[in-house]
C-alpha positions as CSV (number, residue, x, y, z in Angstrom):
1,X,-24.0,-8.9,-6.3
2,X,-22.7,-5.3,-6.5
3,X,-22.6,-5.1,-2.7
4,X,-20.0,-8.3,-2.8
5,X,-18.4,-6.3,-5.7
6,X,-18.1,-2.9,-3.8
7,X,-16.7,-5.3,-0.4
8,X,-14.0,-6.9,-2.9
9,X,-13.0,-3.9,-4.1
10,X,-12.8,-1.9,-0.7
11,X,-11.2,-4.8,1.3
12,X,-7.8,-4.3,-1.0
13,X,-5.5,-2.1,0.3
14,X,-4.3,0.7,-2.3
15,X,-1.5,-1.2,-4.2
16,X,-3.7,-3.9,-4.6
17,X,-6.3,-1.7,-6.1
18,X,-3.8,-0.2,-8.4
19,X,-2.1,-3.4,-9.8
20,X,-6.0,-4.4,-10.9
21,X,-6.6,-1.8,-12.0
22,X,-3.2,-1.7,-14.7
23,X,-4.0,-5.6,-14.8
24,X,-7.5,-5.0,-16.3
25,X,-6.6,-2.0,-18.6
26,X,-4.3,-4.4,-20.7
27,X,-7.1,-6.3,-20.5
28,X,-9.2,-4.1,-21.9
29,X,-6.5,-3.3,-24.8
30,X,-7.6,-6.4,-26.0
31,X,-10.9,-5.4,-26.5
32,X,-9.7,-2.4,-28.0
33,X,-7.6,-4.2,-30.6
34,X,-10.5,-6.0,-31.7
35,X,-13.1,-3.1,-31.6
36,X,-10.6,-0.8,-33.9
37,X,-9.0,-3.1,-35.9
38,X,-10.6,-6.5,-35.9
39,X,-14.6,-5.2,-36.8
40,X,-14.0,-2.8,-39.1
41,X,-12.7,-4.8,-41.7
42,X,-16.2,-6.7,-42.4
43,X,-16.9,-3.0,-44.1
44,X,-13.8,-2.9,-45.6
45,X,-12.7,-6.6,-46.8
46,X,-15.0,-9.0,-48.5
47,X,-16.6,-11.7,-46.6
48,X,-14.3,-14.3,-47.8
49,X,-11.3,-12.2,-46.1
50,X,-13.1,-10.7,-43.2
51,X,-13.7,-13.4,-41.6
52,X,-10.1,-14.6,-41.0
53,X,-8.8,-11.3,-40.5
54,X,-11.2,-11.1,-37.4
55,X,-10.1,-14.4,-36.1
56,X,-5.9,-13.4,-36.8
57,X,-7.0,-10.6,-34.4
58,X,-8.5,-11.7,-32.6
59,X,-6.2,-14.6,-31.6
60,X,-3.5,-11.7,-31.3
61,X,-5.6,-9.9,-28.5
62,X,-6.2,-12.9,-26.5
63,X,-2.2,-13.8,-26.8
64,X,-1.3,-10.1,-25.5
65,X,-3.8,-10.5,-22.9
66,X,-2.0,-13.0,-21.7
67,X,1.4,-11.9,-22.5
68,X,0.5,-8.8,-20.2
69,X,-0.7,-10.9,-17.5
70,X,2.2,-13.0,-17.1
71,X,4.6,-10.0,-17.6
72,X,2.9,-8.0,-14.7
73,X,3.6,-10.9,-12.8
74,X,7.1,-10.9,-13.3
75,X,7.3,-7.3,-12.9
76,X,6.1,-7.9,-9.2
77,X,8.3,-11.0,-8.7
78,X,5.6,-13.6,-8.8
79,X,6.8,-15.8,-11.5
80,X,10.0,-16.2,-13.8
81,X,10.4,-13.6,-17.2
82,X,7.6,-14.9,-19.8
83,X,10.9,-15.5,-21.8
84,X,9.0,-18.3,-24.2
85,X,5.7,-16.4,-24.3
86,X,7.4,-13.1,-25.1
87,X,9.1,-15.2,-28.3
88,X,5.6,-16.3,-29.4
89,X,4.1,-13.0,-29.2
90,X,6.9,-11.8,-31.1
91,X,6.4,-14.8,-33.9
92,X,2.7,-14.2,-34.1
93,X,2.6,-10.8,-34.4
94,X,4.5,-11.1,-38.0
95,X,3.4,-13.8,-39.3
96,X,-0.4,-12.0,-38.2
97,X,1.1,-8.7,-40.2
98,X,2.4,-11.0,-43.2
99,X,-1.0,-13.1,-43.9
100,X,-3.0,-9.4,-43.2
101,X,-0.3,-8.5,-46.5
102,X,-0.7,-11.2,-48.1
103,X,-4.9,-11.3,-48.5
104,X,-4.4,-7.5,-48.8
105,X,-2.7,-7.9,-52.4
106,X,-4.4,-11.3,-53.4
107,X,-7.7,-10.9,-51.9
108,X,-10.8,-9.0,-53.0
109,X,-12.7,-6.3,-51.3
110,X,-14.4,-2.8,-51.8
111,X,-11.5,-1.3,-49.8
112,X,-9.1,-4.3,-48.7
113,X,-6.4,-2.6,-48.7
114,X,-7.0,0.0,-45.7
115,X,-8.2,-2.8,-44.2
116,X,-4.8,-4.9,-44.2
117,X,-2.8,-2.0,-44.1
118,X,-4.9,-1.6,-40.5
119,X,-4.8,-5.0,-39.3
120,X,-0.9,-5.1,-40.4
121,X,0.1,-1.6,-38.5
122,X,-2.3,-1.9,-35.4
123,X,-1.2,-5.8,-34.1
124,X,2.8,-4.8,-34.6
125,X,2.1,-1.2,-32.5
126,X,-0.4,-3.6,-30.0
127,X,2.1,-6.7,-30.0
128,X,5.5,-4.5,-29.3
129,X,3.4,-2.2,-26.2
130,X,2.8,-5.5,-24.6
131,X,6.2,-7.1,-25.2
132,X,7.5,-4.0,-23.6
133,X,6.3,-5.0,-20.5
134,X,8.1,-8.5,-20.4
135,X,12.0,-6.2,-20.4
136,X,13.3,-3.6,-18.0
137,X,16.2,-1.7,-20.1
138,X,15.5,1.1,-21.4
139,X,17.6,0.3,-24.4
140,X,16.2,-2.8,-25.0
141,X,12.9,-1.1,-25.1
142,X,13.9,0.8,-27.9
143,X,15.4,-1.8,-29.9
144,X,12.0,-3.6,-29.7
145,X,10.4,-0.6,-31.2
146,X,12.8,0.1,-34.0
147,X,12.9,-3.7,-34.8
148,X,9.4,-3.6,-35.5
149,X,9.4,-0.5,-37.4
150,X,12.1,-2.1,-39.3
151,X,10.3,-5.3,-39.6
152,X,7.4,-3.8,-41.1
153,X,8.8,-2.2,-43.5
154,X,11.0,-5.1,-44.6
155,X,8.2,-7.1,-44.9
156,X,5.8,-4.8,-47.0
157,X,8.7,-4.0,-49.2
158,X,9.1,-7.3,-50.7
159,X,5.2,-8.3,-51.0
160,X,5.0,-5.5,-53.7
161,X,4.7,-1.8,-51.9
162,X,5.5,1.0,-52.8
163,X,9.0,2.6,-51.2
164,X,7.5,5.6,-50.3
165,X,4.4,3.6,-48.5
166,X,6.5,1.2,-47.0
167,X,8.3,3.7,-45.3
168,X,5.2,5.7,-44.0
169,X,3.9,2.1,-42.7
170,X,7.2,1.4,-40.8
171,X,6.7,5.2,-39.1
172,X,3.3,4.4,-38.4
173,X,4.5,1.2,-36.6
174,X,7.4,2.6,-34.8
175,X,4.7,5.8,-33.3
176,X,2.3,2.8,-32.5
177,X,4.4,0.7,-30.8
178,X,6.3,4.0,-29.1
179,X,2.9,5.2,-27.5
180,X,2.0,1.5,-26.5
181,X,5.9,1.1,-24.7
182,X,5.2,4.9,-22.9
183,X,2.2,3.7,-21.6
184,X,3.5,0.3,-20.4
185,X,6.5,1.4,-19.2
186,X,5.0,4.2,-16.9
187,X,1.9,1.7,-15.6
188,X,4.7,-0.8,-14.5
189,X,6.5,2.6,-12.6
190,X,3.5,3.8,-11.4
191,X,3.0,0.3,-10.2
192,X,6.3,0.3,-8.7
193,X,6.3,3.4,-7.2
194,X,3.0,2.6,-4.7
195,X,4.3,-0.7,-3.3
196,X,7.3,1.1,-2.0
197,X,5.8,3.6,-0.8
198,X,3.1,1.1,1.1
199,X,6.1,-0.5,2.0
200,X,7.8,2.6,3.0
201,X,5.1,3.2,5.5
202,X,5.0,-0.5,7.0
203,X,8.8,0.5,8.1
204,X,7.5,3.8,9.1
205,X,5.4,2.4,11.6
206,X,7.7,-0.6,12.4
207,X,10.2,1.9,13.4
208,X,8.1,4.3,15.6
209,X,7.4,0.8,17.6
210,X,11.5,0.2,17.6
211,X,12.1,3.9,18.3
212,X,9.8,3.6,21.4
213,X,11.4,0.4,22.9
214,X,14.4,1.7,22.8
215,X,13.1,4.3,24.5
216,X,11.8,2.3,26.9
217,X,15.2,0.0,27.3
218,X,17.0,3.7,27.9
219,X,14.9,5.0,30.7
220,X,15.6,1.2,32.6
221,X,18.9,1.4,31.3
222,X,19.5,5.0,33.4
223,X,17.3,3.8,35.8
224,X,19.0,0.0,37.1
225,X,22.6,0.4,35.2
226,X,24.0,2.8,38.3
227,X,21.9,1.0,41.1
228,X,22.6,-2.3,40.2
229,X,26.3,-1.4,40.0
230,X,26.7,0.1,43.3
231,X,24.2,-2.7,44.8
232,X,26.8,-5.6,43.2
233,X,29.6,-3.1,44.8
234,X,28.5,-2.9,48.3
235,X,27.5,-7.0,48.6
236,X,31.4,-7.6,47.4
237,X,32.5,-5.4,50.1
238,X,29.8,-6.9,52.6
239,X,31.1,-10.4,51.9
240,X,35.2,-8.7,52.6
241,X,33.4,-7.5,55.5
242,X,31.7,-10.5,57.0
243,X,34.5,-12.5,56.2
244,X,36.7,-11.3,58.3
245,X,34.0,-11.1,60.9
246,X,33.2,-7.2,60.8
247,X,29.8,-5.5,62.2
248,X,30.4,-3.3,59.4
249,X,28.5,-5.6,56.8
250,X,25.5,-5.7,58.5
251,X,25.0,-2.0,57.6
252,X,26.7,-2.8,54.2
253,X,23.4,-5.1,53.2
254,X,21.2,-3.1,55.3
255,X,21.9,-0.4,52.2
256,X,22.4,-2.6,49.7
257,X,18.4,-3.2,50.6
258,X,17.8,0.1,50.8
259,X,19.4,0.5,47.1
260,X,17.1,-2.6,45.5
261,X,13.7,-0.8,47.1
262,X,14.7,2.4,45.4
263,X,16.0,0.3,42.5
264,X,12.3,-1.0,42.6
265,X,10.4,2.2,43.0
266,X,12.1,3.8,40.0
267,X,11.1,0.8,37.7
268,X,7.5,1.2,38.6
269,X,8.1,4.7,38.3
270,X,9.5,3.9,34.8
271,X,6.6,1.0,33.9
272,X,3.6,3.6,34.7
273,X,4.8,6.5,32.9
274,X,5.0,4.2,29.8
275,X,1.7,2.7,30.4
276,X,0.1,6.0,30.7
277,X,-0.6,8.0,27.9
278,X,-1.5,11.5,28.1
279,X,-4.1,12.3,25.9
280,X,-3.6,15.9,24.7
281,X,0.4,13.8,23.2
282,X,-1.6,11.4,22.1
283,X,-3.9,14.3,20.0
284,X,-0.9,15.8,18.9
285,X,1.6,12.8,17.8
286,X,-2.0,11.3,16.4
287,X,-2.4,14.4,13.9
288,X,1.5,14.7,13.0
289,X,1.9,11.0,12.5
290,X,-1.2,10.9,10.0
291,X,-0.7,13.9,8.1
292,X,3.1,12.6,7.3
293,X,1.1,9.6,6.3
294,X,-0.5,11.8,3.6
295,X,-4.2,11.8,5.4
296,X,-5.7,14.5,6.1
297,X,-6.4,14.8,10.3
298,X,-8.7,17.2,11.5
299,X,-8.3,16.8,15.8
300,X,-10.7,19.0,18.0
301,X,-11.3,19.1,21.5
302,X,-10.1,20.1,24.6
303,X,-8.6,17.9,26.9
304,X,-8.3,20.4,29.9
305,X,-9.6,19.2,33.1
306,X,-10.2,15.5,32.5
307,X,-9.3,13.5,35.3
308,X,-5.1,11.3,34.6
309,X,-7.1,8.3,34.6
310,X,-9.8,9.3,32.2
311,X,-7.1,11.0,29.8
312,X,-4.8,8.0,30.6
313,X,-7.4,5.2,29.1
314,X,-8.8,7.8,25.7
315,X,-4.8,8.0,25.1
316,X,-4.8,4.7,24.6
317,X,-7.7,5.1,22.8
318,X,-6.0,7.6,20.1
319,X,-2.8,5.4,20.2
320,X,-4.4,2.1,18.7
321,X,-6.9,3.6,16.9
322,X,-3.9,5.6,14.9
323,X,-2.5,2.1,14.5
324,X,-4.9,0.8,12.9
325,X,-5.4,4.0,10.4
326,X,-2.2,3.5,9.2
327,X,-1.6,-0.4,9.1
328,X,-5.0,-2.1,8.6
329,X,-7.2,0.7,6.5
330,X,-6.9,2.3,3.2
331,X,-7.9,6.1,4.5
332,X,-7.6,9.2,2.8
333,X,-8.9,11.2,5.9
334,X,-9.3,10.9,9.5
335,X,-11.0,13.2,11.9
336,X,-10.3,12.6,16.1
337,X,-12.9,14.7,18.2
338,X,-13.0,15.4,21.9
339,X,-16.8,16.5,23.4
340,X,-18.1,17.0,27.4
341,X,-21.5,15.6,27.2
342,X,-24.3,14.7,29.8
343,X,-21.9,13.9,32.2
344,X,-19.1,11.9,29.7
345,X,-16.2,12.4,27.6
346,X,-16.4,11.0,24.2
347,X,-13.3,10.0,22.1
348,X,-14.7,9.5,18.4
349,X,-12.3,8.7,15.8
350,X,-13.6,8.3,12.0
351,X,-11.8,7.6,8.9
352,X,-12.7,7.0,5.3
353,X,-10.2,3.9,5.0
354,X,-13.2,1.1,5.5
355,X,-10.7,-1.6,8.3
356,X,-9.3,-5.2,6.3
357,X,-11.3,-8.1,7.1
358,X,-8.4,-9.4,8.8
359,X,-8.5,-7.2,11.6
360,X,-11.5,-6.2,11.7
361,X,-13.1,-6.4,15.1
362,X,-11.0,-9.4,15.5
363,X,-7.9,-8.5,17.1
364,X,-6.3,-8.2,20.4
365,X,-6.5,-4.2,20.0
366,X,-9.9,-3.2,20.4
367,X,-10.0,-6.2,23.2
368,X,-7.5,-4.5,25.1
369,X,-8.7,-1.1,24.3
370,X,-12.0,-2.3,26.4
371,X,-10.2,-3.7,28.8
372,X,-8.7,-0.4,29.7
373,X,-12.1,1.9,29.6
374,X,-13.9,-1.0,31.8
375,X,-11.3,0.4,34.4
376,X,-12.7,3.5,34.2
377,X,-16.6,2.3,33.4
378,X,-15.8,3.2,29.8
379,X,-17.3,2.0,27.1
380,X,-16.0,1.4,23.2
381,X,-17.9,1.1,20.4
382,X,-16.1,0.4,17.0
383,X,-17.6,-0.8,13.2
384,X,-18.1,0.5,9.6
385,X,-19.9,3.6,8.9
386,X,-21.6,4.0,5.8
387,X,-20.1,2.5,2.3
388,X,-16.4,3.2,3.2
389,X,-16.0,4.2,6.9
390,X,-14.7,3.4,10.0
391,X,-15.5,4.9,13.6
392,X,-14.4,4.3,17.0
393,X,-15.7,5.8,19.6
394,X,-14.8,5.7,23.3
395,X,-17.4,6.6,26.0
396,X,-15.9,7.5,29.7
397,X,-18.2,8.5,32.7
398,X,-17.3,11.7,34.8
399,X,-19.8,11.6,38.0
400,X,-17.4,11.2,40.8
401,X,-14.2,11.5,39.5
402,X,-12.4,15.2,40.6
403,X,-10.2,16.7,37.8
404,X,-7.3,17.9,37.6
405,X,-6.0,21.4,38.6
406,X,-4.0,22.3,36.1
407,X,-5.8,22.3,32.6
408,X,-3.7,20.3,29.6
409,X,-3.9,22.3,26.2
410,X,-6.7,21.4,24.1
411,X,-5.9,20.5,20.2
412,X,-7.6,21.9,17.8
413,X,-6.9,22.0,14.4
């Protein structure tokens, strides 16, 4: 049971985990209305009164629980303002505060009339908090506050108090209800403030994948834009030419072939150099990209003297499994290592972000990640480690392969 527990609770990404977490602690105010308000009258009141004080809090509780849910909601854009619900909370709350009054003065109790005083002071601070999630203006925040300071001491007024005590009861409402706004108020910012920045990094990523297409159109762009312009020249003047039945356009197409060879050569040129990665890049942007990501990357190795294709495929390696760091895990660290061992280069990469279910093992990345090594007679292995972990790690053969001359610097950080 706790197992399925700890995989709920790990598969949500880090908004997620912080809206449940706000969601349940308003929740739990509930519980904390009733534990310091609602109990302690049964030592305070009589029997007679306890009893239904308990309940009028107890029915408060359950209707701010709910109140909060359905204001978080809207706060996220789920459902419309809890407009009616707000009003009811509102209503309940003092006519709650007037019966707590009213058995205070009529009723009968060892000490009954801390224990209305209680009831009447802790469901206006409770009820106001919640209510201040259902606005957004600042202003109108306050307002609620003052109006149920005000309230409370319009209402004790009349029912027989003391000037002097129904003014200390209307402060203690207003500091109630002002702690219970401060603390709504800046859960629904902090809220707030970690979808955009999960959403910050979705376009963070979305636009490293735009930035690099465009790249990609540029270098075809500079590549074809002049060839294919002098090759659509040279076929207008070889149609002049053969028209009027010169020998001259024979060498006009014989270059215009020459031209859409070359043309040709460049583009594959253009295609390999984006399909091959070089690793010690891929080490580097890997570490940069992450640590603007706010995880902390620790890369070692050293990628001198591993053959292009071997550095080509654990490029490719680093590049998805980067990907995958930032869009499908929840990581607060990552480490990338490089090791020569027994004859192989191994490409681990570990991170403390356990992958989503939805991608996990599942998607056309890793498939096309193998794909690549099996080129090489590389191997990939990739699954959770431990309670919260992830590792990758990439396995590539050197027997018979000659490396390179010149050595590429090794990361290490």
């Amino acid at each position: 049971m706790s197992g399925a527990a700890g995989g709920w609770w790990r598969g949500k990404t880090t908004p997620a985990k912080v809206e449940t977490y706000t969601r349940w602690s308003f929740h739990f105010f509930a519980v904390i209305e009733v534990a310091a308000i609602g109990l302690p009258v049964f030592a305070q009141a009589g029997a007679g009164v306890a009893g239904p004080l308990l309940a009028l809090v107890v029915v408060h509780a359950l209707l701010c629980a709910v109140t909060a849910s359905r204001a978080l909601d809207w706060t996220r854009g789920r459902r419309g303002q809890p407009v009616r619900l707000l009003w009811a909370l509102a209503t309940a709350t003092y006519v709650i505060a007037a019966v707590a009054l009213v058995l205070g003065r009529h009723g009968s109790g060892p000490d009954l009339d801390a224990a209305a005083s209680s009831v009447f002071t802790g469901v206006q601070a409770f009820g106001a908090g919640t209510m201040t999630l259902g606005v957004r203006d600042r202003r109108r925040v306050l307002s609620l506050v003052a109006g149920f300071a005000c309230g409370a001491g319009a209402v004790s007024f009349p029912l027989g108090y003391p000037a002097p005590t129904a003014l200390i009861t209307a402060l203690v409402v207003f500091l109630g209800s002002a702690f219970f706004a401060f603390t709504a108020i800046f859960s629904v910012w902090l809220l707030d403030a970690v979808y955009e920045l999960d959403e910050a990094r979705e376009t963070r990523t979305r636009l490293a994948v735009a930035e690099e297409r465009l790249r990609f159109g540029r270098d075809l762009h500079d590549v074809l834009g002049r060839n294919l312009a002098v090759i659509a020249l040279k076929s207008e003047l070889a149609v002049q030419l053969a028209r009027r039945e010169r020998p001259a356009a024979v060498e006009q197409m014989i270059e215009v072939q020459r031209i859409a060879q070359e043309s040709q050569r460049e583009v594959r040129d253009v295609v390999r150099g984006y399909r091959d990665a070089d690793l010690g890049v891929e080490l580097s942007g890997a570490q940069g990209v992450l640590t603007a990501a706010g995880i902390a990357c620790e890369v070692t190795g050293d990628t001198g003297g591993l053959p292009a294709e071997v550095q080509s495929a654990l490029g490719w390696v680093v590049r998805e499994a980067t990907t995958n760091v930032l869009r499908h895990g929840d990581a607060g660290r990552c480490s990338v290592g490089l090791q020569v061992r027994e004859g192989c280069v191994v490409l681990t990469v570990e991170n403390d972000g356990v992958v989503r279910r939805a991608g996990e093992g599942r998607g056309s990345g890793l498939a096309g990640l193998r794909e690549r090594l099996a080129v090489v007679d590389g191997t990939l292995e990739a699954g959770p480690v431990g309670t919260d972990g992830f590792r990758v790690v990439a396995s590539v053969p050197l027997s018979g392969r000659t490396t390179t001359d010149t050595s590429v610097t090794g990361v290490t950080s």
